[in-house]
C-alpha positions as CSV (number, residue, x, y, z in Angstrom):
1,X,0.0,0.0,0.0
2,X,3.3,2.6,-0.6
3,X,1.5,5.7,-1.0
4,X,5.0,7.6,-2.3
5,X,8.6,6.7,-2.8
6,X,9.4,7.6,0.7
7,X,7.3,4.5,2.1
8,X,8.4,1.5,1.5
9,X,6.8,-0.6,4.3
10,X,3.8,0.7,4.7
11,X,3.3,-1.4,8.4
12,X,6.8,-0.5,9.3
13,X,5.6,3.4,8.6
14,X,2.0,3.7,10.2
15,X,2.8,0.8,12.9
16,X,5.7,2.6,14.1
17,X,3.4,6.2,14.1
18,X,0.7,3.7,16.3
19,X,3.4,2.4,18.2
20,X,5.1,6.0,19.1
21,X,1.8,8.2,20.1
22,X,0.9,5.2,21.8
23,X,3.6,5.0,24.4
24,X,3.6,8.4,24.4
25,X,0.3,8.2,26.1
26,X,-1.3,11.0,23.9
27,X,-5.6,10.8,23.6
28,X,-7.4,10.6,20.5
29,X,-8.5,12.2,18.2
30,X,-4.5,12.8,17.6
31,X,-2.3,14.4,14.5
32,X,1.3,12.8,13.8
33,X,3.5,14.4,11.6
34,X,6.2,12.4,10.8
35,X,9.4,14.5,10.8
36,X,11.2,12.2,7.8
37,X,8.7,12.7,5.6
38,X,8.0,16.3,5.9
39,X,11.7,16.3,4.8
40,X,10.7,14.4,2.2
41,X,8.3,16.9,1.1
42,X,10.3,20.0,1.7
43,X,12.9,18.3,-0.8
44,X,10.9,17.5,-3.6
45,X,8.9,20.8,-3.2
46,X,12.3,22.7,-3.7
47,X,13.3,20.1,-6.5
48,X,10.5,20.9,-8.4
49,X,10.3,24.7,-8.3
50,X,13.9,24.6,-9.7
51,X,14.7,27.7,-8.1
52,X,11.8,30.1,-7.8
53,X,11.2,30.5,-4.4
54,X,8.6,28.7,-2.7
55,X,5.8,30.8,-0.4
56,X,3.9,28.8,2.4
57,X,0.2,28.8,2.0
58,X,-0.9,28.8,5.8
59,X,-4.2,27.7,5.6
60,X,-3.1,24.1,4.4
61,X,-0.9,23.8,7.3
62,X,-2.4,25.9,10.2
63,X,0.2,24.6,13.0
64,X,2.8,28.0,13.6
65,X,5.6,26.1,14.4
66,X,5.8,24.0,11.3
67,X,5.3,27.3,9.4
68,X,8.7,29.2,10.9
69,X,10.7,25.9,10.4
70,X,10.0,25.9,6.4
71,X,10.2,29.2,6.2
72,X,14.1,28.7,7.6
73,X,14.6,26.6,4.9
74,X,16.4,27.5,1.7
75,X,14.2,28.3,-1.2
76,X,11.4,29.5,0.8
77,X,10.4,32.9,1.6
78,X,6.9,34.2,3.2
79,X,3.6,33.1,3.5
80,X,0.5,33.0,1.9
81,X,-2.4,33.9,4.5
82,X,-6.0,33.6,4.0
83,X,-7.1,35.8,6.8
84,X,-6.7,39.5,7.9
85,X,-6.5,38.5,11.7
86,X,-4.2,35.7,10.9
87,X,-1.8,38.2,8.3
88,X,-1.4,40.1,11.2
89,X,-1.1,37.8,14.0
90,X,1.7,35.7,11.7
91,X,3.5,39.0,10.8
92,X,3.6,40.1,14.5
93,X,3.8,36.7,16.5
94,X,6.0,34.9,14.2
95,X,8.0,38.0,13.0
96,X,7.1,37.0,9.4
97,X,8.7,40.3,7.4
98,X,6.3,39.2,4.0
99,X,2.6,38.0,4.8
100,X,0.6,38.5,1.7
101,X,-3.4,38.2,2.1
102,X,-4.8,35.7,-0.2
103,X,-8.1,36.4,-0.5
104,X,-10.0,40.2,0.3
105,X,-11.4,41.0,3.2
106,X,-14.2,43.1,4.2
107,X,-13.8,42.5,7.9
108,X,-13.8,45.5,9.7
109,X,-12.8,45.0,13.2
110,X,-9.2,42.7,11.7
111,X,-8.7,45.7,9.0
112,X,-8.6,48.2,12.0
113,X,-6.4,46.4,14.2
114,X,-4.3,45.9,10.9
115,X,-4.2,49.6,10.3
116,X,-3.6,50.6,13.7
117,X,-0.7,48.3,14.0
118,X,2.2,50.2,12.1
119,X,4.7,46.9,12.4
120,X,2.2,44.7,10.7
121,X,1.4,47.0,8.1
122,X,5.0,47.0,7.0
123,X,4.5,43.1,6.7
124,X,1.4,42.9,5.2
125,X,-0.6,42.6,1.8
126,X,-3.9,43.2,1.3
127,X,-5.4,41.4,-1.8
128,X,-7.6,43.5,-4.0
129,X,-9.8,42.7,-7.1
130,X,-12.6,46.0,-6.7
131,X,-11.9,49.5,-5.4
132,X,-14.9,48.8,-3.6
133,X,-12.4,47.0,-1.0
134,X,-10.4,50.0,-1.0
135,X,-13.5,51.6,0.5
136,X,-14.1,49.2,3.2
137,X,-10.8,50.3,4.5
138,X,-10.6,54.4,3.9
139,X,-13.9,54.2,6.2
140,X,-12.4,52.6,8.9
141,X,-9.2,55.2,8.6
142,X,-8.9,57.7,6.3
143,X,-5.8,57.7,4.2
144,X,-3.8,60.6,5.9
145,X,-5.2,59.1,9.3
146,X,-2.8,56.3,8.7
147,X,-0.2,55.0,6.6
148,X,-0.4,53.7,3.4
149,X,-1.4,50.2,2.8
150,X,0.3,47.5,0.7
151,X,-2.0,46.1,-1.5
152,X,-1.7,43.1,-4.1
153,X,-4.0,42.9,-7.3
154,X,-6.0,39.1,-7.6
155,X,-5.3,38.2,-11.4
156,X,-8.3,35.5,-12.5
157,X,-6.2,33.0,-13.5
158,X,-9.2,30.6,-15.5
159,X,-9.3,29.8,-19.2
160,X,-12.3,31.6,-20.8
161,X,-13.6,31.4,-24.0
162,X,-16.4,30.8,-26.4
163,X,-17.7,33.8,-25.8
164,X,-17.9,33.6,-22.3
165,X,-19.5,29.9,-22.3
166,X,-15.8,28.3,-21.7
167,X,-15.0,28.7,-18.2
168,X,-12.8,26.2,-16.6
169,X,-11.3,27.1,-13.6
170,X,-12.5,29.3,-9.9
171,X,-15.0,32.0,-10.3
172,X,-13.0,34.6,-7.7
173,X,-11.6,37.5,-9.1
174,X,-13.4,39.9,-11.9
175,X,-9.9,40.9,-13.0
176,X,-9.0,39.1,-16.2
177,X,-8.5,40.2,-19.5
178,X,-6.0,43.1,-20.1
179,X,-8.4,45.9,-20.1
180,X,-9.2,45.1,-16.6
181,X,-6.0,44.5,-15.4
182,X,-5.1,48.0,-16.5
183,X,-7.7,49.9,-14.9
184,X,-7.4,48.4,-11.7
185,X,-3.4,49.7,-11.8
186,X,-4.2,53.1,-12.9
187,X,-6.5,53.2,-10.0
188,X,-4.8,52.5,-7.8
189,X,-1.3,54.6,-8.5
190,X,-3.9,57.1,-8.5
191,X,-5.7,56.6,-5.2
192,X,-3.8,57.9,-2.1
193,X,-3.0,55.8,1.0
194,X,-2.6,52.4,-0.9
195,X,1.0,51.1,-2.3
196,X,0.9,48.3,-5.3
197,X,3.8,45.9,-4.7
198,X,2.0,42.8,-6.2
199,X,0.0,40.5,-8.3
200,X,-1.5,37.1,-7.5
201,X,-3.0,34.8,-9.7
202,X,-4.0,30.8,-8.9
203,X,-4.9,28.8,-11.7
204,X,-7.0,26.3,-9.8
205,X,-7.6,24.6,-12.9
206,X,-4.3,23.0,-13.1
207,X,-2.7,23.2,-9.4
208,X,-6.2,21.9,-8.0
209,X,-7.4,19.0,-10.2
210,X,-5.7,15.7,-10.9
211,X,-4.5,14.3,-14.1
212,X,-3.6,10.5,-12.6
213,X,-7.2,9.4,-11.2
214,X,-7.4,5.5,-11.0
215,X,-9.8,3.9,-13.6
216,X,-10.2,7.2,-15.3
217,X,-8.0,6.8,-18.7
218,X,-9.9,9.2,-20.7
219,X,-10.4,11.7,-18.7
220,X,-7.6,12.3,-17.5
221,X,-5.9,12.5,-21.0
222,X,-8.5,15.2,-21.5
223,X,-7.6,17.0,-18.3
224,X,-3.9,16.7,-19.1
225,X,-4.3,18.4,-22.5
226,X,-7.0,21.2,-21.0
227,X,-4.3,22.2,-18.4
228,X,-1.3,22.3,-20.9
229,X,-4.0,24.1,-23.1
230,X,-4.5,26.4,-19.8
231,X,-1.2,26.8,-18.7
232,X,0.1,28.1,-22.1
233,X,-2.4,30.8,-22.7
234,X,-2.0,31.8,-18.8
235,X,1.7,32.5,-19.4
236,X,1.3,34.9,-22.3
237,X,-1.6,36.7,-20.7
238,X,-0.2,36.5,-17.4
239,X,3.4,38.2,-18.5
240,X,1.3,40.9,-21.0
241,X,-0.7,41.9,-17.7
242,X,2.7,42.0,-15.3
243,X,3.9,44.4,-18.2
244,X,1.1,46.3,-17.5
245,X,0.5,46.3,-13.8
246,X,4.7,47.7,-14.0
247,X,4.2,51.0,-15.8
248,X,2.0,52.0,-12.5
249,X,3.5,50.3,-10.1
250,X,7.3,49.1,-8.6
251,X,6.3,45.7,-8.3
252,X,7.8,43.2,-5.4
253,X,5.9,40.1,-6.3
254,X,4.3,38.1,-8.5
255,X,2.6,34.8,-6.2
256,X,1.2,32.2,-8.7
257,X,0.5,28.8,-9.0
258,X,-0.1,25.7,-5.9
259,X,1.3,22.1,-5.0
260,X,-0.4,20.7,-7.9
261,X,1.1,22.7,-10.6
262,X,4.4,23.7,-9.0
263,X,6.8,22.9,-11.8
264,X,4.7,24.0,-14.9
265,X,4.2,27.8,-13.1
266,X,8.1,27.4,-12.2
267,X,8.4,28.1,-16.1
268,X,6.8,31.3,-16.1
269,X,9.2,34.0,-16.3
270,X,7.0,36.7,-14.8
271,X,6.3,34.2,-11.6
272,X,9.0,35.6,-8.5
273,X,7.3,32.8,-6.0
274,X,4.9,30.2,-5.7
275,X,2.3,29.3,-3.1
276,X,2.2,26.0,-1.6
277,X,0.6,24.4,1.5
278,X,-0.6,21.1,1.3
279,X,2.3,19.7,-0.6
280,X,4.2,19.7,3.0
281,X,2.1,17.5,4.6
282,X,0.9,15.1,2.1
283,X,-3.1,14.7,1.8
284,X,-4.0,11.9,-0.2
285,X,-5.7,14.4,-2.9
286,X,-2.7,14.4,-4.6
287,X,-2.2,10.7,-5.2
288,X,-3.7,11.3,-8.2
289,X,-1.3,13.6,-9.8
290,X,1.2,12.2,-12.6
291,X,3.8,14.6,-12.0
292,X,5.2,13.8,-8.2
293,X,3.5,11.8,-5.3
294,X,4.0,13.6,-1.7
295,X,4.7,11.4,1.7
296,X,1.9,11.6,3.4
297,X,3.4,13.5,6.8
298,X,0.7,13.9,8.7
299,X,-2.0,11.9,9.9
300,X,-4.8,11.1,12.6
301,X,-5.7,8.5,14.7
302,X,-9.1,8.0,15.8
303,X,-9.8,5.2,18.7
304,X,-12.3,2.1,18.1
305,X,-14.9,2.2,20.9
306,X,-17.7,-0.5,19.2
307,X,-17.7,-3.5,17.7
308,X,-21.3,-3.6,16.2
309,X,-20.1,-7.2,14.8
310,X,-17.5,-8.9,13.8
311,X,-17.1,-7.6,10.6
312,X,-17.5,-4.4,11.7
313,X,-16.0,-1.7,14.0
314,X,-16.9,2.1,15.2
315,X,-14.3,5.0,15.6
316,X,-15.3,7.9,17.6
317,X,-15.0,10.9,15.7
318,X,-13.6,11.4,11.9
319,X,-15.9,13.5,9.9
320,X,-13.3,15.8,8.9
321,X,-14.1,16.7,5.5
322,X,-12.4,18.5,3.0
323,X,-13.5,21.6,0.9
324,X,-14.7,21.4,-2.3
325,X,-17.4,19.9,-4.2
326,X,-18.5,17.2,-2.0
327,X,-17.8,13.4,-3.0
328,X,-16.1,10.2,-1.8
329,X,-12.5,12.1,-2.6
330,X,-12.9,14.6,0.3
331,X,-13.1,12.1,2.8
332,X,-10.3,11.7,5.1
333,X,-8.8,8.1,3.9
334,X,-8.5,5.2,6.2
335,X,-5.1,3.5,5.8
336,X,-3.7,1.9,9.0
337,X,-4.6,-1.3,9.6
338,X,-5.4,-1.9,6.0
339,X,-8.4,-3.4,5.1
340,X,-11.0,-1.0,5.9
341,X,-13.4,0.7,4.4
342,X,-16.5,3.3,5.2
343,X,-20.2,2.5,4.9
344,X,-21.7,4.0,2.0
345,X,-25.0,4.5,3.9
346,X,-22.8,6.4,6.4
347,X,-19.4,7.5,5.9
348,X,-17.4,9.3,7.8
349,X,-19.3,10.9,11.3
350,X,-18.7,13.9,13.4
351,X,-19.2,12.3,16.2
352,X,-18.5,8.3,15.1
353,X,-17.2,6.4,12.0
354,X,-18.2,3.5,11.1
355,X,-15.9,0.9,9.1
356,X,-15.6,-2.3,7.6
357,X,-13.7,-5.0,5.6
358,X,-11.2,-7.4,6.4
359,X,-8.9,-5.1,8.8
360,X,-11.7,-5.3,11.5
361,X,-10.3,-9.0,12.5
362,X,-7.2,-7.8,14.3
363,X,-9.1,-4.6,16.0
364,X,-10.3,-4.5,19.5
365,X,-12.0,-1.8,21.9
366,X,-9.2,0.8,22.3
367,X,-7.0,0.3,19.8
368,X,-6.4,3.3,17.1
369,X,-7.5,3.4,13.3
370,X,-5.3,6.2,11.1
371,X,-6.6,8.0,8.5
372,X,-5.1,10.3,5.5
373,X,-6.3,14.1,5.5
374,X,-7.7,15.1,1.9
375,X,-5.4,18.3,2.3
376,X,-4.5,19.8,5.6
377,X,-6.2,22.3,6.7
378,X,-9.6,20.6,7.6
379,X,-7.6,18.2,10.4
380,X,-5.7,21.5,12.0
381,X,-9.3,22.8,12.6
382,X,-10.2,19.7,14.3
383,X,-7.0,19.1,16.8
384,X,-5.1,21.2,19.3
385,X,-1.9,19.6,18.9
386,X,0.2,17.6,16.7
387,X,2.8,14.8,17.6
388,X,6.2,15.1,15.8
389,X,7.3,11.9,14.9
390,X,11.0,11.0,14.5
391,X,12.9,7.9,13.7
392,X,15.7,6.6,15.4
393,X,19.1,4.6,12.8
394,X,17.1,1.7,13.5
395,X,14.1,3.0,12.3
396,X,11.9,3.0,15.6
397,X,9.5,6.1,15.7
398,X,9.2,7.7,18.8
399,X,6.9,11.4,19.3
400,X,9.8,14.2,20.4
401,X,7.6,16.8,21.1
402,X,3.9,18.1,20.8
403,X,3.1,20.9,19.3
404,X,-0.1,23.5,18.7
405,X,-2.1,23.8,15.9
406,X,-3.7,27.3,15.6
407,X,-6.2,26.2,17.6
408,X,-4.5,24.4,20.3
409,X,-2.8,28.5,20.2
410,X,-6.7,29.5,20.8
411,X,-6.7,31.2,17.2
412,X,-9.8,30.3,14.8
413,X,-10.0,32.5,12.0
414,X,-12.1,31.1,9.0
């Protein structure tokens, strides 16, 4: 059952995570995050970004002291929030110099603690796609009650056409064709209190959907030519706006692409870094990609508490579900003992999760099922700690420390 090159025994591998948080004595529901293969990760993240540096998307990870140790690392370099309150809390608790906002906000209690903080101001960017946000934020302080704000412009990264009834990709920001990009930039060079030092653009089409689904030949030939199809005519549009955007503005940064389409957006000359999050820790999501297969770092472990029959067992807990367009791949993925499976009638529960198949035989009351995340952020949400996992020459695991997730920090932001 190798899910990646990294493990090759898969009962040596989750065993030895079972074996570790158990005699460490830690209570379930509990994350692991095995230390070798968030090397692993980091590696083969770098390996494939040949060089452009690599910006942490925070909301796939969500555990602060997992985000400073990349960001330590060579070939990475700030992080990509995706709240206001968070921006400011990373910038000013974690000393992160270059937090850019990936998403607007309209929330006007975070924006005024933003504005009236002048050390986070220097460290945040505000993502824009409407001067309408601009408003939001002159009526909480007006432009010389303050100082100026850094703000980023959202490029809509989809592919369009066919006279507007081709549209494969997010429906987020209204900026897209050249026209638009230019009025935005002349806006805003023109609208005091407000600095431009960026663009962003994510093209979820190809970074977010994969192109190596089991069972699905056809299709994903047909995805695989739609996102080389994509990816070409974002390149030329994407370097024509950038050469727009500059005759207003002294650009910093242009943030593109996502774990899924790291190497292709590395070949975009008007890219400086790229966002990516859930690449580090390894959701099974992206064991369905052609072009690299993650370790899957992190994990949870949920104990059994019923034994309906013998065929059959009950974890408590488990419905951590994944965003997106709901379906059997946004379920977290049971993988240690093997042999199990969810009921279709039932799934996975908030409170319990049922499960059957083979791997019931050798569970009893008490003993601990581990499942796969779909992509990270969903299990941070869910825990308030995390068990790093390290192996010794001999390869015995053993938990060296616990850390908090965000929430285990008492943060929730989205």
């Amino acid at each position: 059952m190798s899910t990646s090159p990294f493990v090759t025994d898969p009962a040596d591998y989750w065993g030895g995570i079972d074996d570790a948080v158990a005699a460490a004595g830690l209570d379930s529901p509990v994350l692991a995050l095995d230390l070798g293969a968030l090397e692993y990760n980091i590696a083969d993240l770098r390996r494939r970004a040949a060089g452009v540096p690599i910006r942490v998307a925070s909301k796939s990870v969500r555990i602060r002291s997992v985000i400073d140790d990349v960001l330590s690392r060579e070939g990475f370099a700030g992080v990509l929030a995706y709240d206001v309150a968070e921006a400011r809390w990373l910038a000013v608790e974690s000393g992160v110099t270059d937090v850019l906002l990936g998403y607007p906000s309209v929330r006007t209690g975070a924006l005024a603690e933003l504005l009236a903080d002048d050390t986070a101001l220097a460290r945040v960017t505000l993502l824009i796609d409407d001067p309408a946000q601009l408003d939001v934020v002159d009526a909480i302080a007006a432009p010389d009650r303050r100082p100026s704000v850094r703000v980023a412009i959202d490029l809509d990264a989809s592919l369009r056409g066919l006279g507007g009834r081709l549209h494969l990709g997010v429906r987020r920001s209204p900026v897209h064709d050249l026209d638009q990009v230019e009025t935005l930039a002349r806006a805003l060079s023109e609208r005091p209190g407000f600095d431009l030092v960026g663009v962003m653009s994510y093209e979820a089409q190809v970074a977010g959907v994969g192109d190596d689904v089991p069972g699905r030949a056809l299709m994903n030939t047909a995805i695989r030519g739609m996102q080389a199809l994509s990816m070409a005519e974002l390149r030329r549009r994407r370097g024509r706006a950038i050469a727009l955007v500059r005759r207003y503005a002294d650009l910093e940064f242009v943030n593109a692409g996502g774990t899924g389409s790291l190497e292709t957006t590395a070949r975009d000359a008007s890219v400086t870094d790229i966002a990516v999050g859930s690449g580090l820790l390894g959701g099974h999501l992206f064991d369905t990609y052609r072009r690299f297969r993650p370790a899957p770092a992190l994990a949870f472990g949920l104990d059994v508490v019923r034994r309906p029959s013998p065929d059959h067992l009950t974890c408590a807990g488990g419905g951590w579900i994944a965003s997106g367009p709901p379906g059997v791949d946004r379920l977290p993925k049971p993988v240690w003992p093997e042999g199990l499976e969810y009921l279709p009638a039932e799934a996975a529960g908030e409170v319990q999760t049922p499960l059957r198949g083979p791997g019931t035989i050798r569970l009893r009351i008490g003993n601990r099922v581990w499942f796969r995340h779909t992509k990270s952020g969903e299990v941070s949400e869910r825990a308030r700690r995390v068990a790093l996992i390290s192996r010794d020459a001999t390869g015995t695991a053993e938990v060296v420390d616990v850390v908090p997730t965000y929430r285990g920090e008492g943060q929730c932001f989205l």
